[in-house]
C-alpha positions in Angstrom: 90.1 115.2 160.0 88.0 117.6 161.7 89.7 120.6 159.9 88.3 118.8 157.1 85.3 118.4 158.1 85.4 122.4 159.1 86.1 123.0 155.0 84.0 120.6 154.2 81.2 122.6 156.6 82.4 126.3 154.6 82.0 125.0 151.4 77.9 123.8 152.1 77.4 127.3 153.4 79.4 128.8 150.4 77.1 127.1 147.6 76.9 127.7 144.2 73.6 129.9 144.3 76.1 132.7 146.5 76.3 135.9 144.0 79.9 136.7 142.6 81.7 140.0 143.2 84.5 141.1 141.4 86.5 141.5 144.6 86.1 137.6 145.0 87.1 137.1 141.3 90.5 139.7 142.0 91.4 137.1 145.0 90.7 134.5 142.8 93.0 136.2 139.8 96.2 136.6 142.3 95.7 132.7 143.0 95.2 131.0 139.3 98.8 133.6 138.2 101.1 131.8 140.3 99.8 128.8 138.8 99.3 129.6 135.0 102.3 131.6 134.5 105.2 129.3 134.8 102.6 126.1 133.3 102.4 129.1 130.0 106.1 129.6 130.4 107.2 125.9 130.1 104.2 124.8 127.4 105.7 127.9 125.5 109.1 127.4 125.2 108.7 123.3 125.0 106.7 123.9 121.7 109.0 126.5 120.6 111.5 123.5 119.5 109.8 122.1 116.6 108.5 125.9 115.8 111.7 127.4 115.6 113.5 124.0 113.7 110.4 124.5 111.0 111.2 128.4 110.7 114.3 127.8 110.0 114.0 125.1 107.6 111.7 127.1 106.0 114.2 129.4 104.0 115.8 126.6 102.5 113.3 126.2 99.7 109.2 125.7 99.6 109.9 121.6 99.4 111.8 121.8 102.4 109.3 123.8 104.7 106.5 121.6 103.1 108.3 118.3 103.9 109.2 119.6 107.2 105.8 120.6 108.1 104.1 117.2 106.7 106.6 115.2 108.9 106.0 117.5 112.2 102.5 117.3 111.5 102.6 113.1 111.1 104.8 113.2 114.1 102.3 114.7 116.3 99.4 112.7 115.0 101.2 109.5 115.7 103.2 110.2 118.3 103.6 112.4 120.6 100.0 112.6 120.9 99.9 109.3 122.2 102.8 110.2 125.1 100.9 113.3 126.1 97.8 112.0 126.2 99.0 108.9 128.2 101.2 111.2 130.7 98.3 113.3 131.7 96.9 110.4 133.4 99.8 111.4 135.9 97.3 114.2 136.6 95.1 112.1 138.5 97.0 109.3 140.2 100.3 111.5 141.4 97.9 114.4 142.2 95.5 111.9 144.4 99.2 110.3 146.1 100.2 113.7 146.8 97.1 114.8 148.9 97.0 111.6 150.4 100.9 112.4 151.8 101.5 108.8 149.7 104.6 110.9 148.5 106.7 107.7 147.2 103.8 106.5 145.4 104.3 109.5 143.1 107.3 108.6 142.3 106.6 104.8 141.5 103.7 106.0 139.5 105.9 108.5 137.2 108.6 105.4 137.0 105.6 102.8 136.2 104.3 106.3 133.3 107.7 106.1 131.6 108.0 102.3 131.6 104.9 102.0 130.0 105.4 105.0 127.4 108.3 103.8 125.9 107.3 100.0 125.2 104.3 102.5 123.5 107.4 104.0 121.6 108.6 100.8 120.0 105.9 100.1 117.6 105.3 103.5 117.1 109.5 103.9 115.7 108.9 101.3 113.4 105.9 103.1 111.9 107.9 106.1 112.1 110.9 104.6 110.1 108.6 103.9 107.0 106.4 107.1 107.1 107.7 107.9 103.6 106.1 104.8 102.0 102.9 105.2 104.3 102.8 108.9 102.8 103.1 107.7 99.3 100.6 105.0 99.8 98.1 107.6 100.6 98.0 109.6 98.1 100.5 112.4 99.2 103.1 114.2 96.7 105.8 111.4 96.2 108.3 114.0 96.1 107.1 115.6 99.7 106.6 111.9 100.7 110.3 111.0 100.4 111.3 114.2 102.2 109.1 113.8 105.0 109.5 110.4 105.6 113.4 111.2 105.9 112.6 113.8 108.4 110.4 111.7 110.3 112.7 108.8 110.9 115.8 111.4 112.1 112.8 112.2 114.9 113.0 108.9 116.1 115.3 109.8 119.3 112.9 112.6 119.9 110.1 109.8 120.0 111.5 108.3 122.9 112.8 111.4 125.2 109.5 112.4 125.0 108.3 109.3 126.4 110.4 110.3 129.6 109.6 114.2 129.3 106.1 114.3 129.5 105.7 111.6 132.8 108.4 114.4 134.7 105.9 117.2 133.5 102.6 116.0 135.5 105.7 114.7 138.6 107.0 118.5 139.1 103.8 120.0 138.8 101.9 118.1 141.2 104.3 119.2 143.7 104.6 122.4 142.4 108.3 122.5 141.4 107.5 124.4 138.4 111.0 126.7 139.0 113.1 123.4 137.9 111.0 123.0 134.5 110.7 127.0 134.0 114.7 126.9 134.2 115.8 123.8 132.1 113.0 124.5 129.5 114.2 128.1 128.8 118.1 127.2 128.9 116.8 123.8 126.1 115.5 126.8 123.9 118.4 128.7 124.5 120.4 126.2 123.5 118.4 124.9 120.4 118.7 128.4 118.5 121.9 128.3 117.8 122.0 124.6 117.5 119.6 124.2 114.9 121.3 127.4 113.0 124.0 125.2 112.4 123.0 122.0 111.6 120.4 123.3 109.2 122.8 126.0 107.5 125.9 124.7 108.1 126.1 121.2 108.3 125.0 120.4 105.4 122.1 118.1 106.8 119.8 120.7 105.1 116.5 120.2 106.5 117.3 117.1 108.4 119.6 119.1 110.6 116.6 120.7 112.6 115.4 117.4 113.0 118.4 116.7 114.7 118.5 119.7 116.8 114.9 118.3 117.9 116.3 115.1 118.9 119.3 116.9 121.0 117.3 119.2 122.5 114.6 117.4 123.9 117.3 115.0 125.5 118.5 117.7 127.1 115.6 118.6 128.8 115.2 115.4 129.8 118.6 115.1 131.2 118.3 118.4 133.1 115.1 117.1 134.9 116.2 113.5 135.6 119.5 115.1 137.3 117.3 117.2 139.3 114.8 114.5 140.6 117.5 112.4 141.2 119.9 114.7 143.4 117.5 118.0 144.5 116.5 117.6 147.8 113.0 119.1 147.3 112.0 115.4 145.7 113.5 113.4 147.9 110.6 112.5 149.4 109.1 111.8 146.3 111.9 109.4 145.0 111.4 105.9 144.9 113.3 102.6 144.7 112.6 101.2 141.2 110.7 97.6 142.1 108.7 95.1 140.9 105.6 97.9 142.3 106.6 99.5 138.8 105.0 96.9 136.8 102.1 96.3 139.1 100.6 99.7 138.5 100.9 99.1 134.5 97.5 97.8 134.6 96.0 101.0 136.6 98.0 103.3 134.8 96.6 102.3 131.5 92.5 102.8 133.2 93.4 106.3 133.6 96.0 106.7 130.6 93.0 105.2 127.9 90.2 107.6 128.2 92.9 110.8 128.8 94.1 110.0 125.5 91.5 109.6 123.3 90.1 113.2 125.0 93.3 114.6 123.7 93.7 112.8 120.1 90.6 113.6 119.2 91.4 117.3 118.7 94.7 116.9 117.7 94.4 114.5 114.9 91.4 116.4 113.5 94.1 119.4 112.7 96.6 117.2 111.9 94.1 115.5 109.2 94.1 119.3 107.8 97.2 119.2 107.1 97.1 115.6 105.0 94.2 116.7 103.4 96.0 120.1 102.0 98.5 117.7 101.0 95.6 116.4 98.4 95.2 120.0 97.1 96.3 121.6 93.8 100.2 123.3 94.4 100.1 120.9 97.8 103.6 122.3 98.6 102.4 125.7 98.9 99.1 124.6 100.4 100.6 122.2 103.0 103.5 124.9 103.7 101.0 127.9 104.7 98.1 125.5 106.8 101.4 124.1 108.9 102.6 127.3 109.6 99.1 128.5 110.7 98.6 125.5 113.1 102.0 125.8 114.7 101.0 129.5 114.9 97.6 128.5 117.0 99.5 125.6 118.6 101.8 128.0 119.7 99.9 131.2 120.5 97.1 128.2 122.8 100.1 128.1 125.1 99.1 130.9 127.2 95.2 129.6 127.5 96.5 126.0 128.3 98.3 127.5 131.1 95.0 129.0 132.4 93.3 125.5 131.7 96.0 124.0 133.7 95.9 126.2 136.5 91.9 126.4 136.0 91.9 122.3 136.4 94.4 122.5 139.8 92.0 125.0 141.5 89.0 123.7 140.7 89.9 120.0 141.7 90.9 121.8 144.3 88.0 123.2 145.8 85.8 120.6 144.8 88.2 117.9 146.7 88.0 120.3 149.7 83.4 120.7 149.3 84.2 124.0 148.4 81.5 124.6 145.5 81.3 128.2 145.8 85.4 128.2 144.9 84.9 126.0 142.0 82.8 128.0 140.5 84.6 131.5 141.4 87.3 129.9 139.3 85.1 128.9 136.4 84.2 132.8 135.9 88.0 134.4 136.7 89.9 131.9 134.1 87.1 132.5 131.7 87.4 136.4 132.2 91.3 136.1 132.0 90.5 133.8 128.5 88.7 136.1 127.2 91.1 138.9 127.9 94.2 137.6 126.9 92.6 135.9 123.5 91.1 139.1 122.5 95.2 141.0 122.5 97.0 138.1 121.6 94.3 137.9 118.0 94.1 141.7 117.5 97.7 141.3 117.6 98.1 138.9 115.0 95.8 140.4 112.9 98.0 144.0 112.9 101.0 142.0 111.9 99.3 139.3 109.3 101.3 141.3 106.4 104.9 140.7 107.8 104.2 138.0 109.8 105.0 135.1 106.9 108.2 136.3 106.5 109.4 135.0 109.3 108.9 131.6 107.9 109.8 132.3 103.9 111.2 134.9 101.6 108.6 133.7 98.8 106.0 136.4 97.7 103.0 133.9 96.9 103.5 131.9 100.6 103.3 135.3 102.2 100.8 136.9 100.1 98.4 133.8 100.9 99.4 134.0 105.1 98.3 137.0 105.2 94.4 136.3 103.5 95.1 133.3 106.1 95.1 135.6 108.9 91.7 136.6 109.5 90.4 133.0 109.8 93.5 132.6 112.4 92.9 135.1 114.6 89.3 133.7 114.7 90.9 130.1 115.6 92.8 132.0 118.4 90.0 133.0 120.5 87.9 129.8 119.6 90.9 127.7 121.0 92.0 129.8 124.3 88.0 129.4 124.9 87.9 126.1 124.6 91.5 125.4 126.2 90.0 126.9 129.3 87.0 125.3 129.2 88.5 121.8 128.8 90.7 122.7 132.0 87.8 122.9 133.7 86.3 119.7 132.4 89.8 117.7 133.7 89.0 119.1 136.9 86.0 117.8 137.5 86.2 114.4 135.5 84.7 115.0 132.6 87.1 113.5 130.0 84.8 110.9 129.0 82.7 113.5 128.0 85.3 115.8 126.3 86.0 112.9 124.1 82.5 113.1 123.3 82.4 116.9 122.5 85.7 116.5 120.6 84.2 113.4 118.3 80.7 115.2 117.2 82.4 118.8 117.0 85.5 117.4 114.4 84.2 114.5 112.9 80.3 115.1 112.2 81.3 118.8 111.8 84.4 120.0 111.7 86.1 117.4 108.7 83.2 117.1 106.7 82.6 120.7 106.4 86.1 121.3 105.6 86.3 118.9 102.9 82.9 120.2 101.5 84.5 123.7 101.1 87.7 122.9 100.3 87.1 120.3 97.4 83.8 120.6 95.9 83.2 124.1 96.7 87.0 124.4 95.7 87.6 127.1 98.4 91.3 124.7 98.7 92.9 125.7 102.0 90.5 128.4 103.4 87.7 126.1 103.1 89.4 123.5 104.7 90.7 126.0 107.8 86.9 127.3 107.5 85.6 123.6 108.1 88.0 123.2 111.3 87.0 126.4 112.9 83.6 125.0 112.7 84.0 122.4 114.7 86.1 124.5 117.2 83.1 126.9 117.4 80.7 123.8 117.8 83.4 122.5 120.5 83.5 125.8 122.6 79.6 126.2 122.4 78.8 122.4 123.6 81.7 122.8 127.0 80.3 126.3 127.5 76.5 124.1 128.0 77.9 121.5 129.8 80.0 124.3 132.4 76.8 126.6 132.8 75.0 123.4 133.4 76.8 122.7 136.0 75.5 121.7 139.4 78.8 122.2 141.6 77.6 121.0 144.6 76.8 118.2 143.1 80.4 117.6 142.1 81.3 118.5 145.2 79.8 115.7 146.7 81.2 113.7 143.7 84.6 114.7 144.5 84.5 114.3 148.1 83.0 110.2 147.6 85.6 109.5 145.3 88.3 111.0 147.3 87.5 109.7 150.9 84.9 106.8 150.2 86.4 105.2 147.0 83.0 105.5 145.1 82.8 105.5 141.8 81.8 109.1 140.0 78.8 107.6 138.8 76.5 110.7 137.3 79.0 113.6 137.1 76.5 116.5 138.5 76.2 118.0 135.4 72.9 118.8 135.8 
């Protein structure tokens, strides 16, 4: 306790109005890489599955990359953005177990996250075994309606192994056992190359056969991870009896698991709409085939910023748990320096490839040709995104989700969607005025968090933190100002 108070003591001397050198920000650099790197590595190769399964699927035939990339779009929007969004209430309640030493706690919590996200799963399979007729209900090509709701339903055992993958994400981490997910993650995708070569080529399952290899390979994983938390000895003072302690932290699960999930939705489904709405375009196959490429491109590329975020929302909790202002706010300026860094490369990048790059999705002249005019208005999305994938690690770790699921609802929906659909069906600008539209409301997005962040008052959250972590108070007014 009194080595507490001692930090507690540093952190009031170290406030936020102390200047910043970039020695301090180097320091703070070597302590976020440990961190982000292996977070980047296993958000990379995880999201590499249904990337890779698309790629491939892609050279059978424009319907079958358009299909493919309607039903991977519809599976994130009603799916697994619900399970991720849920799991990253793990965030909070294993993270507050852990530095409370309540170590078995964290492993009734994670037992209590996947009970809870697969009685989500069941309604969510039965709306996923008649996508095709929602589709055509909609309005969506009947052809790519059939094909996508047949892809969809073979991603029904995928529904459920993510259910169980994303609680053991938030477990590892928060005892930082990233090694174990960096190791089964990169043999999964080792594995799923080859895998989904051959159910998709030669099988005969066509397309289907990468939705398949999706369903295997995120078992896998799973399997891998369970094995190791049930037999390593690093998390054996994590594991718990399964009791009747399961079911009575449903209820508190769900208070944190509500508000972490619309935060996350929000965004998500306002690029999945994108994709439904290119569906209502002239030539949909081509426009749906080129905008879902591009988004799994962003979705893809935001892997290395959402490892920053992570690392950026670890440190900062943190320091603010431990009345350290003066670190919070060090690590506000070095992840946005690294963001800024690394989104600047990866986009210049991009844009020296954009006239081979769709050719690693389809042979076809016209879907390449109309990648690369894409490519500009992706690169842009690339650095909005990293921005603001830093920026909202920052908000999760102070407790400001209520808030991003603020930002997110005025920056897509009164911005971002109706702008889109201005440009893309009465100005007729079709799929670059819709991606034009979304990048809006990314660029609103990134400017509102970049108010609320400079805004700031971190001793304030400091003090926040410190209430809620030792006195049980509620967060109240969150110190913005």
């Amino acid at each position: 306790m009194e080595e507490g108070l001692l930090v507690v003591k540093e952190g009031e001397k170290g406030s936020g109005s102390r200047s910043i050198t970039w020695g301090v920000l180097a320091e703070e650099m070597k302590r976020l890489g440990p961190i982000a790197a292996p977070m980047v590595a296993v958000t990379l190769t995880q999201d590499l599955l249904q990337v890779i399964s698309t790629m491939m699927v892609g050279h059978l035939g424009e319907l079958a990359l358009s299909s493919t990339a309607i039903a991977t779009s519809i599976s994130g929007v009603t799916g697994y953005s619900f399970l991720l969004g849920m799991a990253c209430a793990l965030e909070t309640l294993c993270g507050q177990a852990y530095g409370a030493q309540q170590y078995r706690k964290i492993g009734t919590q994670t037992y209590t996250a996947i009970f809870s996200l697969i009685i989500v799963c069941l309604p969510l399979s039965i709306l996923w075994m008649n996508m095709g007729k929602v589709l055509s209900f909609i309005g969506l090509d009947p052809l790519i309606s059939h094909e996508a709701g047949k892809f969809t339903k073979w991603l029904v055992p995928s529904l459920f192994a993510y259910a169980i993958l994303q609680p053991l994400v938030p477990y590892f981490q928060m005892q930082s056992l990233t090694l174990p997910m960096l190791i089964s993650s990169c043999i999964t995708l080792a594995f799923h190359v080859p895998l989904c070569w051959v159910l998709v080529f030669k099988s005969g399952l066509d397309n289907l056969g990468g939705a398949l290899a999706v369903d295997i390979s995120i078992w896998l994983n799973v399997i891998f991870l369970v094995l190791y938390m049930r037999y390593s000895s690093t998390c054996a003072k994590t594991r718990a009896p399964i009791s009747m302690d399961v079911l009575r932290g449903v209820g508190e699960f769900f208070s944190f698991a509500v508000p972490s999930t619309v935060m996350i939705c929000l965004e998500w489904w306002s690029f999945e709409l994108l994709i439904l709405l290119s569906g209502l375009l002239p030539n949909p196959e081509l426009e749906t085939s080129v905008l879902s490429v591009c988004l799994n491109t962003i979705a893809t590329l935001c892997s290395i910023p959402y490892g920053f975020g992570a690392a950026a929302s670890t440190r900062i909790s943190n320091e603010l748990g431990a009345g350290n202002p003066q670190g919070a706010r060090v690590t506000t300026f070095a992840v946005m320096i690294l963001a800024v860094v690394e989104t600047t490369i990866v986009s210049a990048t991009l844009f020296a490839t954009r006239r081979i790059f769709g050719y690693t999705f389809s042979n076809e002249k016209e879907f390449v040709d109309y990648v690369t005019a894409m490519a500009p208005l992706v690169c842009l999305s690339v650095i909005m995104d990293g921005l603001q994938c830093v920026l909202s690690g920052v908000a999760r770790g102070c407790g400001w989700q209520h808030i991003g699921a603020y930002v997110n609802l005025g920056a897509f929906y009164l911005v971002g969607i109706p702008v889109a659909v201005l440009l893309g069906f009465w100005l007729q600008l079709r799929g670059k005025g819709l991606w034009i539209g979304i990048l809006a409301g990314a660029i609103v997005q990134t400017i509102l968090l970049s108010i609320i962040t400079n805004c700031t008052n971190w001793d304030k959250q400091a003090t926040k933190a410190r209430e809620r972590l030792f006195e049980g108070r509620s967060s109240g007014n969150n110190g913005i100002m």
